[in-house]
MARFIBA-834138 format. One record per residue (C-alpha): residue in one letter; x, y, z; residue number from 1. Coordinates in steps of 0.05 Angstrom, whole numbers. Example, Ala and Ser with C-alpha at 12.3 -4.5 7.8 and 13.67 -1.06 7.14 Angstrom:
<recs>
<rec A, <246, -90, 156>, 1>
<rec S, <273, -21, 143>, 2>
</recs>
This chain:
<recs>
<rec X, <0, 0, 0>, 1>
<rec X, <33, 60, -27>, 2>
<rec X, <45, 117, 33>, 3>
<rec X, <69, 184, 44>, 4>
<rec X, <79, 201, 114>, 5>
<rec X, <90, 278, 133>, 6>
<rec X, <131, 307, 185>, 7>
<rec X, <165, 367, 214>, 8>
<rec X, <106, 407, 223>, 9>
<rec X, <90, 436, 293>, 10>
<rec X, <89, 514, 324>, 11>
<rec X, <137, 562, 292>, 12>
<rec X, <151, 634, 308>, 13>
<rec X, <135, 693, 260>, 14>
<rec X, <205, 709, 214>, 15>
<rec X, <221, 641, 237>, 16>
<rec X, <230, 568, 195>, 17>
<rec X, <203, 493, 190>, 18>
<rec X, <218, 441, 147>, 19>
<rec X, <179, 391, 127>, 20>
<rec X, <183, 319, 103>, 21>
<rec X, <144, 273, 62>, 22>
<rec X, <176, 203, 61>, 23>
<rec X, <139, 164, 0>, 24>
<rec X, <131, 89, 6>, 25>
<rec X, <116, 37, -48>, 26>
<rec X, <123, 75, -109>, 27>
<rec X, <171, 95, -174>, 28>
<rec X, <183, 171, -130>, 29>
<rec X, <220, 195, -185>, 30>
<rec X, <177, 188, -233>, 31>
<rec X, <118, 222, -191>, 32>
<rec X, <116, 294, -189>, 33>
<rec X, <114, 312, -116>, 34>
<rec X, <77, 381, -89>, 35>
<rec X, <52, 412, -18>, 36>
<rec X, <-16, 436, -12>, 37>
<rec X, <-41, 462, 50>, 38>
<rec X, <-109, 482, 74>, 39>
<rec X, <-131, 538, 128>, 40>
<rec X, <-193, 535, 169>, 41>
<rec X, <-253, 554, 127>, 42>
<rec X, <-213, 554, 66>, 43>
<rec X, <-201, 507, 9>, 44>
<rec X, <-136, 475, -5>, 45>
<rec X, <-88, 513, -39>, 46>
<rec X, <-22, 489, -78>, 47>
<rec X, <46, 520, -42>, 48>
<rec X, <97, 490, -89>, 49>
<rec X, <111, 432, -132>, 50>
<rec X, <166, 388, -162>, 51>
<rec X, <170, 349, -225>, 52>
<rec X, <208, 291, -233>, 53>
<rec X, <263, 334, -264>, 54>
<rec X, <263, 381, -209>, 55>
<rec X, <227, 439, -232>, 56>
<rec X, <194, 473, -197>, 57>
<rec X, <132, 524, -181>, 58>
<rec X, <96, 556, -124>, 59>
<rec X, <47, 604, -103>, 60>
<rec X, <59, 679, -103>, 61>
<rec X, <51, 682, -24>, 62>
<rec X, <112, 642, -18>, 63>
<rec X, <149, 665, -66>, 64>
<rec X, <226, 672, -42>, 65>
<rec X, <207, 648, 36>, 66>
<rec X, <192, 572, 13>, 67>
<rec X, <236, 518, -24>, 68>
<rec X, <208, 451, -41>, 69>
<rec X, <257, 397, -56>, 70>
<rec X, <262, 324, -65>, 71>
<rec X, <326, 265, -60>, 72>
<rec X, <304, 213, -107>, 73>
<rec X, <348, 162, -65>, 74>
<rec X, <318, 174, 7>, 75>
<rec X, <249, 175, -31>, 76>
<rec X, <232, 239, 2>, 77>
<rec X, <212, 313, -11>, 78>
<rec X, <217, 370, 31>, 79>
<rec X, <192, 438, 52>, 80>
<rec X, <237, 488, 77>, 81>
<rec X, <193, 546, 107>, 82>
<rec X, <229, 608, 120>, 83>
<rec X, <203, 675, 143>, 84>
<rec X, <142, 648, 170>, 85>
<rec X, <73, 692, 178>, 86>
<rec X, <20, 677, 216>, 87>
<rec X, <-21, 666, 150>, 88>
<rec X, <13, 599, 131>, 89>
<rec X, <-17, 572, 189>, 90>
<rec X, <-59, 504, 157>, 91>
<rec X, <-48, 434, 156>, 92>
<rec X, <0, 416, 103>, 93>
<rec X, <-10, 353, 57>, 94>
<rec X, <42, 328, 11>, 95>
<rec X, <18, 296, -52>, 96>
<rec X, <45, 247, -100>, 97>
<rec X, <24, 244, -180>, 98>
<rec X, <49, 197, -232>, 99>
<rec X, <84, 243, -286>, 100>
<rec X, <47, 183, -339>, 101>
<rec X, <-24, 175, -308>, 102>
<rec X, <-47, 223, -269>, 103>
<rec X, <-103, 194, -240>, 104>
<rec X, <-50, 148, -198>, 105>
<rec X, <-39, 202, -144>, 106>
<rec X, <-34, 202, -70>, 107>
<rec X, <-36, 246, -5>, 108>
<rec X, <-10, 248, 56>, 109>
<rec X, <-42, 246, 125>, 110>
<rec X, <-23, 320, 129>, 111>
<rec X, <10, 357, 191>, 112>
<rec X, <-9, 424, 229>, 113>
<rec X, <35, 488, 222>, 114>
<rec X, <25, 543, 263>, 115>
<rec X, <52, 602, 262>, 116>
<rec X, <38, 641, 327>, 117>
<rec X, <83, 680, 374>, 118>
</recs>
């Protein structure tokens, strides 16, 4: 049973940083292009950033230059780095997985809770 198990999230101070990790389980990881989504209370779930197999990548314009996603193809793993946190990224993040050659073969995580308080 393919998996993808978050971690990393937790409290974090304004101007401060997290990183996350999604470790994938039972799948071809690099050839899935890997993302983070995250969704707020009351709102629906946005995309942060996203990977392709060949490592490019995008994100959304409220995290442009503060967040990195990146991925090692042989620890079958992608990551968030969060830096210069506000108290609007506070959501539960979910990492998702999508075959680059079907994407209807696609998988999330659990998700874990960031907040950003001080």
């Amino acid at each position: 049973q393919v998996q993808l198990v978050e971690s990393g999230g937790g409290l974090g101070q304004p101007g401060g940083s997290l990183t996350l990790s999604c470790a994938a389980s039972k799948i071809a990881f690099s050839g899935y292009y890997m993302g983070w989504y995250r969704q707020a209370p009351g709102k629906q779930r946005e995309t942060v950033e996203t990977i392709n197999s060949s490592g490019r990548t995008n994100y959304a314009d409220s995290v442009k230059g503060r967040f990195t996603i990146y991925r090692d193809n042989a620890k079958n793993t992608v990551y968030l780095q969060m830096n210069s946190l506000k108290p609007e990224d506070t959501a539960v993040y979910y990492c998702n997985a999508k075959n680059s050659l079907r994407v209807s073969d696609e998988y999330w995580g659990q998700g874990t809770q960031v907040t950003v308080s001080s």
